[in-house]
Every structure is written in C-alpha cells, then in structure tokens.
C-alpha positions in Angstrom: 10.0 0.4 0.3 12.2 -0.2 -2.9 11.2 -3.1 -5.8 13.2 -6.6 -5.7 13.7 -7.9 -9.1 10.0 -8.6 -10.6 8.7 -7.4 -7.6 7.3 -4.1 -7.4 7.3 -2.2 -3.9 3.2 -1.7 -4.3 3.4 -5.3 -5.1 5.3 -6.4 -1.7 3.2 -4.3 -0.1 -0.4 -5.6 -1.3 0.9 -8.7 -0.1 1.8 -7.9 3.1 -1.9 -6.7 3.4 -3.4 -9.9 1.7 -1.6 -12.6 4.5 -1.7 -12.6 7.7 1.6 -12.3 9.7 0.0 -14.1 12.7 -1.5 -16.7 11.0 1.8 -17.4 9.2 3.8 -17.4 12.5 1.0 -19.8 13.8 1.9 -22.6 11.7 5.2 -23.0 13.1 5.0 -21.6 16.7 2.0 -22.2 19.4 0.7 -18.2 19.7 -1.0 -16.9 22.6 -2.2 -13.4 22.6 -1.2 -11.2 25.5 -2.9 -7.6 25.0 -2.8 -6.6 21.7 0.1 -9.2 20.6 0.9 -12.7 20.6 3.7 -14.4 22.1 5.4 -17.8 21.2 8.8 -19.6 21.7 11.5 -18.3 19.2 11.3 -20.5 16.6 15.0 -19.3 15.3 17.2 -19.9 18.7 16.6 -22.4 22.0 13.6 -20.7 23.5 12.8 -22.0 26.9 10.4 -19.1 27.5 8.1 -17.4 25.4 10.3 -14.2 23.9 9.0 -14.0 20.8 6.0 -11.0 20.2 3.7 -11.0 17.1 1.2 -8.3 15.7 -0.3 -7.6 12.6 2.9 -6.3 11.0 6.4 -7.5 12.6 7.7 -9.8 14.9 10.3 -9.4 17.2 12.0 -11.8 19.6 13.2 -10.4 22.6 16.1 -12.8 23.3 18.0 -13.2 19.6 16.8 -10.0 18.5 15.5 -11.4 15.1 12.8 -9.1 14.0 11.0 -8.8 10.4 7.8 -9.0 9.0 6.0 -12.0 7.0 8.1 -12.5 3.9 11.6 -12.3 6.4 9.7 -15.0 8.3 9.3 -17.3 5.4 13.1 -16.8 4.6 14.6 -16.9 8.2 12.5 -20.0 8.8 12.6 -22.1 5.6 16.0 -21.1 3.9 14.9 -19.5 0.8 15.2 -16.4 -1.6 13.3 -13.1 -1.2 11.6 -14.1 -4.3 10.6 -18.2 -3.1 9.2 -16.4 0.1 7.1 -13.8 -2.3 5.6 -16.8 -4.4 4.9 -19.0 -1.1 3.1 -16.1 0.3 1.1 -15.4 -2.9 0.0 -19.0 -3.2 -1.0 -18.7 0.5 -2.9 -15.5 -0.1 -4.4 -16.4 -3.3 -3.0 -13.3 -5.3 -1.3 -13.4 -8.6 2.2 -13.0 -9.2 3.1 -9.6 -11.3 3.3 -9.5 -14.4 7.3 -8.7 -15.3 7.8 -5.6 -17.5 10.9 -7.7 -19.5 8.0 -10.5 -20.7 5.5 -10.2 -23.1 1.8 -11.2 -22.2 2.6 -14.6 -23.5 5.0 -15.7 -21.9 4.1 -14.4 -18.4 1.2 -16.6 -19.0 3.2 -19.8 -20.1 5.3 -18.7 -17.1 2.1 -18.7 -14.5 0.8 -21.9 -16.3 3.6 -23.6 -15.9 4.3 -22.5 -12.0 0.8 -23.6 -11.3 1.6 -26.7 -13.0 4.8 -27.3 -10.7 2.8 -26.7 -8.0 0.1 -29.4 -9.0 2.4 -32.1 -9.8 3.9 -31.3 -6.1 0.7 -32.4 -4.6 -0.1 -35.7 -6.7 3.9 -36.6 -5.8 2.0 -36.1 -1.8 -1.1 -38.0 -2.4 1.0 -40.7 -4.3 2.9 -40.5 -1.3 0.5 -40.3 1.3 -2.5 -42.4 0.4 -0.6 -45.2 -2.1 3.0 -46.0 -0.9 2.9 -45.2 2.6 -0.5 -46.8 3.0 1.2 -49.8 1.5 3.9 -50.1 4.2 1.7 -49.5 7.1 -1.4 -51.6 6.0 -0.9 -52.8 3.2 -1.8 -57.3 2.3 -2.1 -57.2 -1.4 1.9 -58.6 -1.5 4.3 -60.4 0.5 6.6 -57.8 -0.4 4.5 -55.1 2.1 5.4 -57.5 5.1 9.0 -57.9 3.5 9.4 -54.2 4.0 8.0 -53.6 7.1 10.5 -56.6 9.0 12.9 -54.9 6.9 12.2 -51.4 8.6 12.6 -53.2 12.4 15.7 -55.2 11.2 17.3 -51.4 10.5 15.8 -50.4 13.6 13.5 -47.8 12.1 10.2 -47.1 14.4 6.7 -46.5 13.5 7.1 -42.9 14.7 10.0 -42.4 12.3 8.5 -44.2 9.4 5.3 -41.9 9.7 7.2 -38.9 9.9 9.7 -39.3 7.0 6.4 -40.9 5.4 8.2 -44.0 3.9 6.1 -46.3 1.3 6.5 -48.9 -0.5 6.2 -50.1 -3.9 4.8 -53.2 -4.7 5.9 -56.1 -7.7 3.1 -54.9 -10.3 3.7 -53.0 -12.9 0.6 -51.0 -12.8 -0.7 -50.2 -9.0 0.1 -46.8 -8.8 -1.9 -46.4 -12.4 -4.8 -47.9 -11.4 -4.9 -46.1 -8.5 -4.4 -42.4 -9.6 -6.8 -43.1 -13.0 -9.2 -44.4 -10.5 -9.0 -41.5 -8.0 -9.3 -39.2 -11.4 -5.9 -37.4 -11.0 -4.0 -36.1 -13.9 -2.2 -39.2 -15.5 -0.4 -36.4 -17.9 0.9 -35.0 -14.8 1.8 -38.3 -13.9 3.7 -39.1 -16.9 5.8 -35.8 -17.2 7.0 -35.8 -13.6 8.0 -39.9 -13.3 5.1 -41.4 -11.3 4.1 -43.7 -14.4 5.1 -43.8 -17.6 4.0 -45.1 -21.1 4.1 -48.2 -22.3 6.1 -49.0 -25.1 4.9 -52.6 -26.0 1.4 -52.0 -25.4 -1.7 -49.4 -24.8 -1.6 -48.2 -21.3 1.0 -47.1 -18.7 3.5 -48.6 -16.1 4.5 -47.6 -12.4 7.7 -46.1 -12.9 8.8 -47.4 -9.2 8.6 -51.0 -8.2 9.8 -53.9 -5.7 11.3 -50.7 -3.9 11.1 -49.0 -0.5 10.0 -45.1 -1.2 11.5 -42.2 0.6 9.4 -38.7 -0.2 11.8 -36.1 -1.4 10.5 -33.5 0.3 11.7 -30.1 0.2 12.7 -27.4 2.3 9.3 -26.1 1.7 7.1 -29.1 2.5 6.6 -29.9 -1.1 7.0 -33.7 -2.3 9.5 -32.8 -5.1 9.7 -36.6 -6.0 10.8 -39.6 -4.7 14.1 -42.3 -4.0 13.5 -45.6 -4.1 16.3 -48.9 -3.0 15.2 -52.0 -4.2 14.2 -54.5 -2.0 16.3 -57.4 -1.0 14.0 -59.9 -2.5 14.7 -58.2 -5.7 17.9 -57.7 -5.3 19.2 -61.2 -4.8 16.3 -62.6 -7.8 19.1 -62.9 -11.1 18.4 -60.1 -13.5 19.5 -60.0 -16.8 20.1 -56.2 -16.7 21.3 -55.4 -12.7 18.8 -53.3 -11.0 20.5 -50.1 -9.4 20.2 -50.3 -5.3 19.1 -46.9 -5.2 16.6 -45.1 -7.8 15.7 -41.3 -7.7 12.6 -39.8 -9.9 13.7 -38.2 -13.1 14.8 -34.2 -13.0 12.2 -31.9 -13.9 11.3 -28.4 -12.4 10.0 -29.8 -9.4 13.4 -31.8 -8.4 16.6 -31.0 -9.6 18.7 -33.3 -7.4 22.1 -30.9 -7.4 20.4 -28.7 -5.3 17.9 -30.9 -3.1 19.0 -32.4 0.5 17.1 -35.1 1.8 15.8 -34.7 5.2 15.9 -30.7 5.3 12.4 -30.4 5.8 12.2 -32.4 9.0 15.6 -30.8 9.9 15.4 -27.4 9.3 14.3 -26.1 12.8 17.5 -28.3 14.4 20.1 -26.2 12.6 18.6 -23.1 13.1 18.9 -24.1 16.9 21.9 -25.5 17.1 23.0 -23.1 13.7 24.9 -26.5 12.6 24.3 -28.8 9.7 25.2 -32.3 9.8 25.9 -33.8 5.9 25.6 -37.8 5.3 25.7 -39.7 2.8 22.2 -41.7 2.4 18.4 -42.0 3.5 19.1 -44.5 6.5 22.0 -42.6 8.0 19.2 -38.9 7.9 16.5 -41.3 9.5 18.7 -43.3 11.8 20.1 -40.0 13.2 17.3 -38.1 13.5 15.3 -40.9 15.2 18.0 -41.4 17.9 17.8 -37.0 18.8 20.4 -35.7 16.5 17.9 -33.9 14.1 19.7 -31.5 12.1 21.1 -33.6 9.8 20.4 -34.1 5.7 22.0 -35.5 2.8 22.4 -35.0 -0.9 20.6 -36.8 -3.3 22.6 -39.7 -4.8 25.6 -36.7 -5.5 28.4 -35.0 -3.6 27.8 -31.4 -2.1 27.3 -29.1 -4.5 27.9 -24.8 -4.1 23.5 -25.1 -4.2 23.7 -27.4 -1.4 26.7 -25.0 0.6 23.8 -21.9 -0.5 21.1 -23.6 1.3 22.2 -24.6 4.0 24.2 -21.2 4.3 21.3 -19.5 5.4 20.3 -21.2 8.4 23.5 -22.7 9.3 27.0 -21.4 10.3 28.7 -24.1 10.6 28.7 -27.4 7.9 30.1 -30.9 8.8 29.9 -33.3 6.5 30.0 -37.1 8.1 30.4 -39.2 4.6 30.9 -43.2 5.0 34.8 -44.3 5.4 34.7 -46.1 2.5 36.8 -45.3 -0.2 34.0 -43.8 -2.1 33.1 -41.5 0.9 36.8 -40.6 1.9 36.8 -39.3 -1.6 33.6 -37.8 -2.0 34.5 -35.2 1.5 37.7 -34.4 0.0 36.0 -33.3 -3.7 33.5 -31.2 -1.2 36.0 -29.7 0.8 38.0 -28.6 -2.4 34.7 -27.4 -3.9 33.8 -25.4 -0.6 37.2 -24.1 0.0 36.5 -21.7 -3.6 33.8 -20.5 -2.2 35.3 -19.5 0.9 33.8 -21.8 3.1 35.0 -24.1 5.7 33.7 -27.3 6.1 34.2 -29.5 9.6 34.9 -33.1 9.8 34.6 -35.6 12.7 37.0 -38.5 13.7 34.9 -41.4 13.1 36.7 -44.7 14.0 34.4 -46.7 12.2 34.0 -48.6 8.9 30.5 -48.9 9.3 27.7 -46.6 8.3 26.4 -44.1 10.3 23.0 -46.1 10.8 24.7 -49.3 11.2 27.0 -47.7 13.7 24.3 -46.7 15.8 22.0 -50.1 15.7 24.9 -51.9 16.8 25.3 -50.0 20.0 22.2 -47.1 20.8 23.3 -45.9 23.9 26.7 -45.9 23.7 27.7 -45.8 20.2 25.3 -42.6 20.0 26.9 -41.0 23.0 30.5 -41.4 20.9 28.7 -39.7 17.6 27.4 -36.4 20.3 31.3 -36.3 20.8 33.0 -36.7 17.7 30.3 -34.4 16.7 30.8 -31.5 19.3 34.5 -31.5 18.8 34.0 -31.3 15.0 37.5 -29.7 13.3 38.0 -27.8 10.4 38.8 -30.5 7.0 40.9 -28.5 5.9 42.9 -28.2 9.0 42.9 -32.3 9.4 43.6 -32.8 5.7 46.9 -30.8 6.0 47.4 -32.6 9.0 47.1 -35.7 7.7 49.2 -35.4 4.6 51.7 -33.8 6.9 52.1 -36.4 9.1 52.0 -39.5 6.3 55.1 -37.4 4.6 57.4 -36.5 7.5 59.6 -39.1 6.6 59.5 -39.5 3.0 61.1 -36.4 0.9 59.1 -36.9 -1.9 55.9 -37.8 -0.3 56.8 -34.1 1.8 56.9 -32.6 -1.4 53.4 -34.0 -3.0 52.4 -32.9 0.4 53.2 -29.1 0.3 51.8 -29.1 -3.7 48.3 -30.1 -2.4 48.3 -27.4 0.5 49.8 -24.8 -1.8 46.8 -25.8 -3.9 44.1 -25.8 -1.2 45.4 -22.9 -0.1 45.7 -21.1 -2.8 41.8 -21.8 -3.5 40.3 -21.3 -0.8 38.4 -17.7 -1.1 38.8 -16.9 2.6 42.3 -14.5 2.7 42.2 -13.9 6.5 41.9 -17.8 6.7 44.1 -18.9 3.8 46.3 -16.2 6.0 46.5 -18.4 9.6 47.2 -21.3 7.4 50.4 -19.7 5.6 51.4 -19.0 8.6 50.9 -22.3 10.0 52.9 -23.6 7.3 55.8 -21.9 7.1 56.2 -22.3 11.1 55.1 -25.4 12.5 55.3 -27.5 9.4 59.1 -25.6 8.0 57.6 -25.4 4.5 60.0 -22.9 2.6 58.5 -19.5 1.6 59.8 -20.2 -1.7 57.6 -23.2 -2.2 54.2 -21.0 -1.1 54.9 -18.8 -4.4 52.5 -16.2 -4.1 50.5 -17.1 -1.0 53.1 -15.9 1.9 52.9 -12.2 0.1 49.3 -12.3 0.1 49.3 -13.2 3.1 51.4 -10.7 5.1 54.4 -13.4 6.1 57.8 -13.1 5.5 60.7 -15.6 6.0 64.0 -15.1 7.7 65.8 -13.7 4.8 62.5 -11.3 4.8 62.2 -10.3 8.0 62.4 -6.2 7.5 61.1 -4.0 4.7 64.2 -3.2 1.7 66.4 -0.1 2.6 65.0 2.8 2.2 61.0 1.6 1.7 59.3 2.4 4.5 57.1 -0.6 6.4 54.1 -1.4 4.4 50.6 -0.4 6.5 48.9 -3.4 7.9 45.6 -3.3 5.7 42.4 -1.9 8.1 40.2 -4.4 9.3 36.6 -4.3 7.2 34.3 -1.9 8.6 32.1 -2.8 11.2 28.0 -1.7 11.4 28.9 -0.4 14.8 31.9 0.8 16.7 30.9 0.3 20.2 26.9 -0.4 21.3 24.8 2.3 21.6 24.8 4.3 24.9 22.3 3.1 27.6 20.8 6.8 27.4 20.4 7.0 23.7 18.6 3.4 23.8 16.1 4.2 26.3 15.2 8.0 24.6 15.1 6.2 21.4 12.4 3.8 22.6 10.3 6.8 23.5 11.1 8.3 20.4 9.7 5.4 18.2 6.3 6.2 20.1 6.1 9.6 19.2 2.5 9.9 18.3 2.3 9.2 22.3 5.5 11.3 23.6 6.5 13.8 20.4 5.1 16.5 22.4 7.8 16.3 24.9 10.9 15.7 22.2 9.3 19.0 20.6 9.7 21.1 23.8 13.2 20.1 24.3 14.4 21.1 21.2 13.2 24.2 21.8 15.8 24.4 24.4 18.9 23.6 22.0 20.9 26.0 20.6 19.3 27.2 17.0 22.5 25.3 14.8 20.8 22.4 16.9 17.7 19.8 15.7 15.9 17.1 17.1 18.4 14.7 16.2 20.9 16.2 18.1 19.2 15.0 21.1 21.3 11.5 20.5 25.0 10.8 21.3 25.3 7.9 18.4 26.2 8.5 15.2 24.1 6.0 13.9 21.0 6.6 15.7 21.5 10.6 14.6 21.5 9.5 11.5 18.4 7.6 11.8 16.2 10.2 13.6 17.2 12.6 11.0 15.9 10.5 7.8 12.8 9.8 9.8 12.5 13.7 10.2 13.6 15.3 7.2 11.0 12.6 5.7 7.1 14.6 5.8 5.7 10.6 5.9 8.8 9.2 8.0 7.1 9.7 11.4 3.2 8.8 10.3 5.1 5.5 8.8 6.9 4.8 11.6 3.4 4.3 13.6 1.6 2.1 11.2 3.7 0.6 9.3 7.4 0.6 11.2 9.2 -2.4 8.9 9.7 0.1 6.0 11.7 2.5 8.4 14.5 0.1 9.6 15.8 -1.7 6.4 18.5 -0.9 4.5 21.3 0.3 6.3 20.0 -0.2 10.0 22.2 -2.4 11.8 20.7 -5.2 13.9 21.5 -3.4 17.1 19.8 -0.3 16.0 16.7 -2.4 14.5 16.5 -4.1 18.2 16.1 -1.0 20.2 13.6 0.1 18.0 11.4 -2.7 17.9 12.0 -3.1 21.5 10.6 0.4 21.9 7.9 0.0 19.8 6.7 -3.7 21.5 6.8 -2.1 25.1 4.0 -2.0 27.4 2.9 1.4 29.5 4.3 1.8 32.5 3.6 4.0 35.8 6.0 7.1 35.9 7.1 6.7 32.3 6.4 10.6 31.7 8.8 11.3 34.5 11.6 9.4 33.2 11.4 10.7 29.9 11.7 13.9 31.3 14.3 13.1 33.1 16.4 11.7 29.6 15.3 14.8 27.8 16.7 16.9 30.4 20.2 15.7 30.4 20.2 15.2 26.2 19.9 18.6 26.5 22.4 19.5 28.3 24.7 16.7 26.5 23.8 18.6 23.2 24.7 22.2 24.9 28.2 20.3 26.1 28.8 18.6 22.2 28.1 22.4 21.3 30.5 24.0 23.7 33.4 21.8 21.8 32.8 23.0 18.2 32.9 26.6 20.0 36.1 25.7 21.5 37.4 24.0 18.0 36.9 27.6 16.3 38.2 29.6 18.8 41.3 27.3 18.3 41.1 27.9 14.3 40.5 31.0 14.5 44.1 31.9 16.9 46.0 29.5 14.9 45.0 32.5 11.9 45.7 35.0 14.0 41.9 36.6 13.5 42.1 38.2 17.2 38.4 39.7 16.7 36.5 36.1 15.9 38.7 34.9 18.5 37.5 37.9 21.1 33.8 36.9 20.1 34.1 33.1 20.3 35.7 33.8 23.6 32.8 35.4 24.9 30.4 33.2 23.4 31.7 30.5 24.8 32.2 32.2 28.6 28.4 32.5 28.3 27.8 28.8 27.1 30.2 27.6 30.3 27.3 29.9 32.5 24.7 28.3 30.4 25.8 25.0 31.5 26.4 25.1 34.8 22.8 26.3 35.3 22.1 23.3 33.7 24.1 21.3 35.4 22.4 22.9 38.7 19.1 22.4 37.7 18.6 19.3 35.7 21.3 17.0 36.3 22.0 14.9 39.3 24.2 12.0 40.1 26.8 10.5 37.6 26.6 10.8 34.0 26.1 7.6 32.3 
C-alpha cells in the first residue's frame, strides 16, 4: 500500500482497522447478512435486486462491478477527495489525523484546532437549523410572520414532506431570537459570531441575529454538514419601504465552512439520483432544486447565488457523466449558461442544454401545470443536446442571411472551438463546420490542421511527402476481455490457501522455461499472477487483506474477476472442474511453447545454423508427440 499526500500507508491502514466497512455501508444501504457477508442494493447503479456483497474488508457489487474498500466507499458515494474521505473516516473512528512531516508541531496543532473547530461550527449551523428556524416554520406562534411563511410554502406548492427534508426555517422580525436562544442553550456565541449566525452589536452591548424577516434554506453539503445558510426575504418585508433595499436573496458570510464557488445547493439530497441516473441537472435557485425534486426528478442542484464554476464541473465530475445545466430564460440566465459553457469548454467538458419553451421558472413552470407540464420537463430533459452543438446552431441559423452577422458568427465558433480542451471533439466540430455550415478552411486558422481536415485545395499530401500517419488511438486497459478459461482459473487462483495445492502440481507438468503464471492466456492476468508470486507476502495478502493486491494498475475487468472469485460460495464438484481447467492450461502452455520452438527454428535457418536448426527440429517433433498425448488424454470437446 503506497502513502497519499499526508497520509502514510501505516496510517491508511490503521484506519481501515479502526472503522468498520459494514457499518459504514449500513448507513446508506439496508444490509442483511447472508453467511459470512452482507448483501444490500447497489447503492451506485439502479439495483432492483440485492447485488451488492460486504465483509470486513471490501465490497463488491456483482452487477456494476464497483468494488473497493471503506475509504473508496466514502468517495464513490459522496463525491470527495482521497484525503476528505480519510478525515470523514477519522472523525468517525475517533483517531487523529497524522501529523505532516512538512509542519512543525505548531502548526499541525493550529491545523487540528482549527479542523475541529470547522467541524463544531458545522453542528451549531444544524442545531440553529434544526431546533430554531425550522421549528419556527413548522410550529412556530411567536410572529405573524411564521404563518406568513408557511401560506407562503403552499402558495409555491412546497409540501410538508419536502419542507422537512430540505429542513426549511424561518427567521423571524427580532433582532435577537436566535441569540437568546443559543446563549440560553449554552452554545458557543464566539462560534456564532465568526461563522454569521449573530453578530455584534455596534450601537450597543450585546449581539444581533444576522438573518431576519427571511425564509432559511440549510446549505448543506455533500457531506451532510450544514455549511451555512440562504435566506430570501419575505414578502412582507419586501414590499415595507426601506431606506436601504434589502437584497431578495442573502447567503451566510464565506468562511472555511462555506465557500460558495464551490458549494451546490441541494447535492446532499441529490447525490444518490445522479449516481443512478449518472446525470446532473444545474438550476438556477432554491425553489427550482425543491420544486424539482419534490415532483421525482431528484438529481438536480444549483450554485449558490454564482454561475458554475471549474469546483462545481469537479464535483459533480465524480459522480456524474453527463451535466445539463437548465438556467431561467431570462436574459440573466441566457447569459449565465453561455459564460458556463465557455468556462466548461477549457476544461474539456461538454455541458447539455434542454429546449425550454418557457419564460417562466422552472418551479413556476411546474405549479402551473404538475402533470403535464412535468411530463414536458422528463422530455426536454431526456433529449438533452450538447450547448455547444445548439449554440453553433443557433448563431448559424440567426446569420445565414446576413454576411456580416455570418462572419461574427464563424469568430465565436472559431473561439469556442478553439477552447474547448477536447481535440477529438473540437475535431467532429471542424469538421462540421467546414461541411455542413461551408465555413472556409482559411477562416478556422489553426483548428482544421489540428484537427486532421483539409479543404479542396488540400485534398492530398504535397508531392513527394508521403501521407502523414493517422495518430493511434490512446491505449486502452484491455484489448479484448479476458478469456472465459482464464476468468474461471483465476477465481480459483484468488483462493489459493483452499486450491494452491492443485496449481502447484500442474506446474510441475510445464516445461522448466515455464512458471505458474504461464498457466494464463492474458497478458494482463500473467502479469498479475506473477507480481503476486515473485512477492514472498503477495499470496498470504491476497487472503487477508485482498484490496492492497488489485490497485494501481489492475484494470476494472481484471479487479472484477478477482473479487468475484474471492466472494464465491463452495460448490459440489468444484475440485473436478478445476481439474478439468488445469488440465487444458496445461496443454495451452505446452502449445504457446511449441510456437517459440517453431520461431527459433525459423531464426535459426534464416542464419543458416543447420546444427540449432537439426536440434530444434527434433525438439520440437518430440513436443508435437507430447501434445498429442495430451490432447488424447486430457482434452475433450472444443477449445474455448
């Protein structure tokens, strides 16, 4: 197991030992044990089924393959780092975080004080959230402005189920509720002060409720925590004259709790949805998250009060493959999805867009029509298209009959294009241009080199340079999947405490050039058994502790069969099959043998060496004999 960053690999390992995987798993999917695991729906893919096996050490879902071990889970599951996983873990397990060998005593101490401080201030923003605001929405009477936003709540259409699980509050007209309430519960009013909830007077002795006459939406993270809050003022407020005009919306101030460039409202509650579905859905405010969510579309969020940022694209990244941002068609929206698809397009990411033939908001779109309006969003959502693709379209289209309009049109493509950090799909899109939309290769400038296209006058390479080499596609993990053979030895292999005895007698049979690993067609797997071997610990790890002998390199495929093999249950006549795989291996490895015989017999008449030629010759008349007593004796029916 190798260190990550401040993590040491005796670290990661002591936690490993100090949580428990199952119990970790448990909090997110109903376990029930069957023999000496537990099985569950797959909480990363539409399970219908239980698939998904859990012991002490790794899980492994049998229909998506995913496989890991506790601090993969906490990644997988809730989006984040290696390193957020590690320090979610500890503060599960109660262990301390390691010291870092690039920080002096002191500040690894400021550096845990201040962690555990973050951490604190994340659970008064909860009980402020919990046990004040929210408790003032559902049953609070000490202000008219409690009822006000709870007819508010059913005017927008928002149930009681959805209000309890997005936890929306309210707070009230006075300036010091909140205060009184946390001073008389004894929570830290420091706390308090340095991450927004109150803050200090500056007429008088005492503090003030930093949120008032507003309706509270918990910022709540991706990993449950209550990073802060947003309020929007209440309409009794709003229409009172101010002398100073109160902003309709009103986040909590940026500290190292909430850093709104990076935070998505509604992740939280949306996070298993696009895992599912492996699509995020990006709107604009609160009420559009809620509103959607409450009528079955759940994997939807929103940014905080700003466009997406690359933090928002790296978030969602991780559990999502596909992003499509469904922004208001207002002129402020219109703009704020084009600024996201040009910031996107550096990164080399796509974003989709719907056709939405509405000027309202999503929220208000579905409370004027529920049933059908929403069955219109499940479309426009399904046939979701590339912005980028539209956008050309669009300014395509609006220009066809206006010369310079055409041109302004080609200078923003040329510019998208030219961004966007995808080359095989800036690539289609060159292509696209030059042919559908009759855009002149001189007005691409660099792109149609990159790439690949030519125009007419183009067509053929210069005289006399020869055609340049179409560049290779990027490597694949894998060729071709592994052979059905070399999957099911392997998953006898991986239980070689229980069956080694019978991969150490065929070797035996293999010529002495030969080891165990040549047992296996695949390169890969080869490859794999012989680490494992050549490894005095590789084997005795691979039985109690089998996650640190399939990472790195071990393609998913690979990783699959093994944990398959390692997850299967006895059964009758197993000993006789394996047998019956070893056998033919064998003989396989006797056949791959027969060919490098023949390859130096070749080499050696090609150098005219007529005595290694006259000894290969016969070594390899007595390897044909060898093989058809093989074939006699162990082999029968097709080959696979």
């Amino acid at each position: 197991m190798k260190s990550k960053g401040r993590f040491s690999a005796e670290w990661i390992s002591s936690l490993k030992t100090a949580v428990s995987l199952v119990e970790i798993v448990g909090e997110n999917v109903e376990l029930r044990k069957t023999g000496n695991r537990f099985m569950g729906r797959c909480p990363f893919h539409g399970d219908r089924s239980p698939s998904f096996s859990v012991n002490a050490e790794f899980y492994y879902c049998f229909g998506c393959k995913e496989t890991g071990d506790a601090i993969s889970f906490q990644m997988k599951l809730h989006g984040l780092s290696f390193e957020e996983a590690c320090e979610d873990l500890a503060e599960k397990a109660k262990i301390p975080l390691p010291e870092g060998t690039a920080l002096s005593s002191e500040e690894e101490r400021a550096f845990a004080l201040k962690r555990q401080r973050v951490q604190k201030a994340a659970r008064l923003n909860y009980f402020a959230a919990l046990n004040f605001y929210h408790q003032n929405l559902v049953r609070g009477s000490g202000s008219p402005m409690f009822e006000e936003a709870r007819e508010y709540l059913k005017k927008r259409g928002i149930n009681a189920a959805t209000t309890e699980k997005f936890q929306i509050g309210i707070a009230g007209p006075g300036y010091e509720g909140l205060t009184r309430f946390l001073s008389d519960a004894k929570a830290p009013l420091d706390l308090a002060r340095e991450f927004g909830l109150i803050r200090a007077s500056q007429k008088q002795a005492g503090d003030y409720d930093f949120f008032r006459e507003r309706l509270l939406f918990p910022l709540i993270d991706i990993r449950g925590r209550v990073t802060g809050f947003g309020g929007r003022i209440m309409p009794s407020a709003e229409a009172r004259p101010q002398e100073v005009k109160l902003p309709k919306y009103l986040n909590s101030a940026e500290s190292e709790l909430f850093q709104k460039s990076k935070f998505l409202y509604g992740l939280y509650q949306a996070k298993l949805a696009i895992r599912e579905s492996e699509c995020a859905i990006v709107v604009e405010g609160y009420f559009d998250v809620i509103s959607l969510h409450q009528a079955g579309i759940e994997n939807v969020v929103a940014p905080c009060g700003t466009s997406l940022t690359e933090d928002h694209l790296k978030t969602l990244g991780r559990i999502a493959k596909k992003i499509i941002v469904f922004f208001d068609q207002d002129e402020a929206g219109i703009s704020a999805t084009r600024k996201s698809m040009e910031m996107a397009l550096k990164t080399g990411v796509l974003l989709y867009g719907i056709r939405f033939d509405s000027t309202l908001d999503p929220d208000e779109f579905l409370l004027a029509d529920p049933k059908g309006n929403l069955e219109k969003l499940r479309g426009w959502i399904d046939s979701a298209t590339p912005l980028l693709d539209s956008s050309i379209e669009r300014i395509f289209s609006e220009s066809e009959n206006n010369l310079e309009a055409r041109s302004q049109a080609i200078k923003t493509a040329v510019g998208w294009l030219a961004s966007f950090g995808d080359p095989v799909g800036r690539s289609v899109r060159v292509s696209q241009l030059m042919e559908r939309w009759r855009v002149p290769r001189e007005a691409l400038g660099m792109l149609a080199p990159e790439s690949g296209v030519r125009g007419p006058a183009r067509a053929g390479p210069p005289p006399g340079r020869p055609p340049r080499e179409p560049s290779p596609a990027p490597s694949a993990h894998r060729r071709r999947p592994i052979p059905v053979s070399d999957r099911q030895l392997l998953q006898f292999f991986v239980k070689f405490s229980k069956f080694g005895k019978f991969f150490l007698m065929a070797r035996q049979e293999l010529h002495e050039k030969n080891t165990l690993p040549d047992l296996f067609d695949d390169t890969e797997v080869r490859q794999w058994v012989k680490g494992l071997s050549e490894d005095p610990a590789g084997i005795p790890r691979l039985a109690h502790a089998p996650e640190s002998v399939i990472q790195g390199e071990v393609s998913q495929e690979l990783r699959s069969v093994i944990m398959e093999g390692l997850l299967q249950e006895p059964v009758a006549g197993e000993e006789q099959v394996l047998s019956g795989l070893l056998k033919r291996a064998v003989f396989k490895a006797w056949v791959r043998f027969s060919h490098e015989l023949k390859a130096e017999m070749v080499a050696a008449d090609s150098r005219q060496d007529i005595e290694k030629f006259r000894e290969l010759s016969e070594q390899f008349l007595d390897l044909q004999r060898k093989l058809k007593e093989f074939e006699d004796s162990y082999v029968s029916g097709k080959t696979d």
